[in-house]
C-alpha positions as a Markdown table, in Angstrom:
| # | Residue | x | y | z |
|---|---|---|---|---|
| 1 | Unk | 28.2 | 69.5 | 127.2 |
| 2 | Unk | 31.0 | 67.3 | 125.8 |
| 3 | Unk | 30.0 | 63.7 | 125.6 |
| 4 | Unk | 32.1 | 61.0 | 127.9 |
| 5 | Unk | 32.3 | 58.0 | 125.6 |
| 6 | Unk | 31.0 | 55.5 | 128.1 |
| 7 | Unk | 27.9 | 57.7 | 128.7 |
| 8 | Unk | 24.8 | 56.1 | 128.1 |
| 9 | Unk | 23.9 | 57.6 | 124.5 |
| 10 | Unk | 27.1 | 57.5 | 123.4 |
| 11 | Unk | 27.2 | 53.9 | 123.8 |
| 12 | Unk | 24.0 | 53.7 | 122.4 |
| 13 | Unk | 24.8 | 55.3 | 119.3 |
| 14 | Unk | 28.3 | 52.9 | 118.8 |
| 15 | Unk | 25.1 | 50.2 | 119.4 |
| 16 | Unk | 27.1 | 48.8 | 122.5 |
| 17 | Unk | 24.9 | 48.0 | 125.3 |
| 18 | Unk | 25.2 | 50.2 | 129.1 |
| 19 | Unk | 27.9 | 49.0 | 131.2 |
| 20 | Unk | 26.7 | 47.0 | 134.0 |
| 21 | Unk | 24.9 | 48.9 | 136.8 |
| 22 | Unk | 24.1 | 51.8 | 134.3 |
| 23 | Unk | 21.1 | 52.3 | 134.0 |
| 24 | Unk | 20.5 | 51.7 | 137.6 |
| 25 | Unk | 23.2 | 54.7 | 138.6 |
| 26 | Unk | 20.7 | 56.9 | 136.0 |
| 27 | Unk | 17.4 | 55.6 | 137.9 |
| 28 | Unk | 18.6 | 56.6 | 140.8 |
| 29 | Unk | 20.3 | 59.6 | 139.5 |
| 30 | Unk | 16.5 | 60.6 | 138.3 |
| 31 | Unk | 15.4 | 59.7 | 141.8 |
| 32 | Unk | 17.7 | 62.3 | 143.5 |
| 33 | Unk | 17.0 | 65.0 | 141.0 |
| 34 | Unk | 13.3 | 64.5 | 141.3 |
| 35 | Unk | 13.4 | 64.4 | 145.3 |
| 36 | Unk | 15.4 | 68.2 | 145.1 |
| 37 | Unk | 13.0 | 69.7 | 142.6 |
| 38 | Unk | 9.7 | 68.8 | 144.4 |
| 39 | Unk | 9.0 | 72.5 | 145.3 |
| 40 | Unk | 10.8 | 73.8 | 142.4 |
| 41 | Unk | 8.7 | 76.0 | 140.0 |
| 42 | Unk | 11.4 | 75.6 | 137.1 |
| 43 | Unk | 13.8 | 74.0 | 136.0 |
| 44 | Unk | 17.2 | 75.2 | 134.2 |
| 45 | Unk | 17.7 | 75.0 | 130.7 |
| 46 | Unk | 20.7 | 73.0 | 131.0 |
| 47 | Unk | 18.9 | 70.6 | 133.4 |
| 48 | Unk | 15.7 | 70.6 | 131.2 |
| 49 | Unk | 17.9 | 69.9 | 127.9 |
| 50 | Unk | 19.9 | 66.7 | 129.4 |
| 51 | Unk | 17.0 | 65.1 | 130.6 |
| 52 | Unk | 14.6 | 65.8 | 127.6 |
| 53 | Unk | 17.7 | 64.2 | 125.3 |
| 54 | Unk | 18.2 | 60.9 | 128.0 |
| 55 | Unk | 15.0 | 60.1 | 127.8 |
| 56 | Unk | 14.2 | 61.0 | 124.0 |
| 57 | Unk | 17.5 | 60.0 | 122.2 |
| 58 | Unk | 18.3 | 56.6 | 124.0 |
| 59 | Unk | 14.6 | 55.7 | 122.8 |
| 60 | Unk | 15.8 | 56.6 | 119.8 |
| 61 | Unk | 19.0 | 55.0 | 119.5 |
| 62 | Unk | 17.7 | 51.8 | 120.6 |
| 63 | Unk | 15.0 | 51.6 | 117.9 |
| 64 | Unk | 17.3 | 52.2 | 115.3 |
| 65 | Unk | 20.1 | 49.5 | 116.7 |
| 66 | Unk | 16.8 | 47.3 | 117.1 |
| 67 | Unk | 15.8 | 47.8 | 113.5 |
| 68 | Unk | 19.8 | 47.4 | 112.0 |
| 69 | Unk | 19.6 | 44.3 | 114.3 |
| 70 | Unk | 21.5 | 44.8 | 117.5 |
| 71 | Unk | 20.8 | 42.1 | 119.8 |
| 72 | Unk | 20.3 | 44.5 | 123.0 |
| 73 | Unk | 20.1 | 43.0 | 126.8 |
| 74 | Unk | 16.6 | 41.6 | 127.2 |
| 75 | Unk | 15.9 | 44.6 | 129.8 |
| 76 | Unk | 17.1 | 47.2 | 127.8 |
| 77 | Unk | 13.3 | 48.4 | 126.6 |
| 78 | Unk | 12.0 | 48.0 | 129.5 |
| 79 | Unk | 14.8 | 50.5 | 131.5 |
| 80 | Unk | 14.3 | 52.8 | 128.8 |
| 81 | Unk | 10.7 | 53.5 | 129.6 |
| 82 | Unk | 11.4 | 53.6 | 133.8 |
| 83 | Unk | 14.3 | 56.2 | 132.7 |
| 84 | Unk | 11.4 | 57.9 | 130.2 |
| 85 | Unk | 9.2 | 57.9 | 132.9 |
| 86 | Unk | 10.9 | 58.9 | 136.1 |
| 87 | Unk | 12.1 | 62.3 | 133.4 |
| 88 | Unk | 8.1 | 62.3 | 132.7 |
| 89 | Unk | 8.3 | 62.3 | 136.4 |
| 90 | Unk | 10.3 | 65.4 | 137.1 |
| 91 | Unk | 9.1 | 67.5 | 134.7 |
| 92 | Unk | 5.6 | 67.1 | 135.8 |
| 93 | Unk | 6.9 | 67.7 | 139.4 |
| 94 | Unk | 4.3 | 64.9 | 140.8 |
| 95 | Unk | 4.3 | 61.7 | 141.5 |
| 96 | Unk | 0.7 | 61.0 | 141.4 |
| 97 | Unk | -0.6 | 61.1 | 138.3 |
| 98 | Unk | 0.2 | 62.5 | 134.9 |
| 99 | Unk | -2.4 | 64.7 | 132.8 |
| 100 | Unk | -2.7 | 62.8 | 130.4 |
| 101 | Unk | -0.5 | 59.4 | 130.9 |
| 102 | Unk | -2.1 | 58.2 | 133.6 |
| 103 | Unk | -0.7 | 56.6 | 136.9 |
| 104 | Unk | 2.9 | 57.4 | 136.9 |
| 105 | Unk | 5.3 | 54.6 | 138.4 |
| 106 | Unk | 7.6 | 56.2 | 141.4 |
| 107 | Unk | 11.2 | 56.1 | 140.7 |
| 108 | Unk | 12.4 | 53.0 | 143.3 |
């Protein structure tokens, strides 16, 4: 998988926030994917892998921006954990409740 260098971690990692409307392409993005893979038993590798790193490396990348002091949108953290949780979302293939997060928000 090469890396486009407007993607979302790759802009993360430069510590240059998402382009406008972002975020909100992923969200829904998330939504669609979640929507196909409601009777799905499995997911593919690929899939599995580029979800597991949007959700776990842009939490990453953030905190580490935060720490060396980038001054992120406002919203940032906050779309971070709706992207964290709609992935949450579609790999526990409900959208009812998680085993052990509790209520899981639906992907708007």
């Amino acid at each position: 998988m090469a890396a486009e260098p407007d993607d979302l971690l790759c802009r993360l990692r430069q510590k240059v926030p998402p382009i406008p409307g972002q975020i909100t392409t992923i969200l829904l993005a998330l939504k669609v994917v979640d929507d196909r893979l409601q009777s799905a038993t499995e997911i593919e590798r690929e899939l599995a892998c580029s979800l597991y790193l949007l959700a776990s490396e842009s939490r990453q990348q953030f905190d580490l921006g935060r720490r060396s002091g980038v001054a992120w949108p406002p919203l940032l953290d906050e779309d971070l954990g709706r992207i964290a949780a709609g992935v949450r979302q579609i790999f526990l293939g409900t959208r009812q409740t998680a085993a052990m997060g509790g209520a899981i928000q639906p992907l708007a």
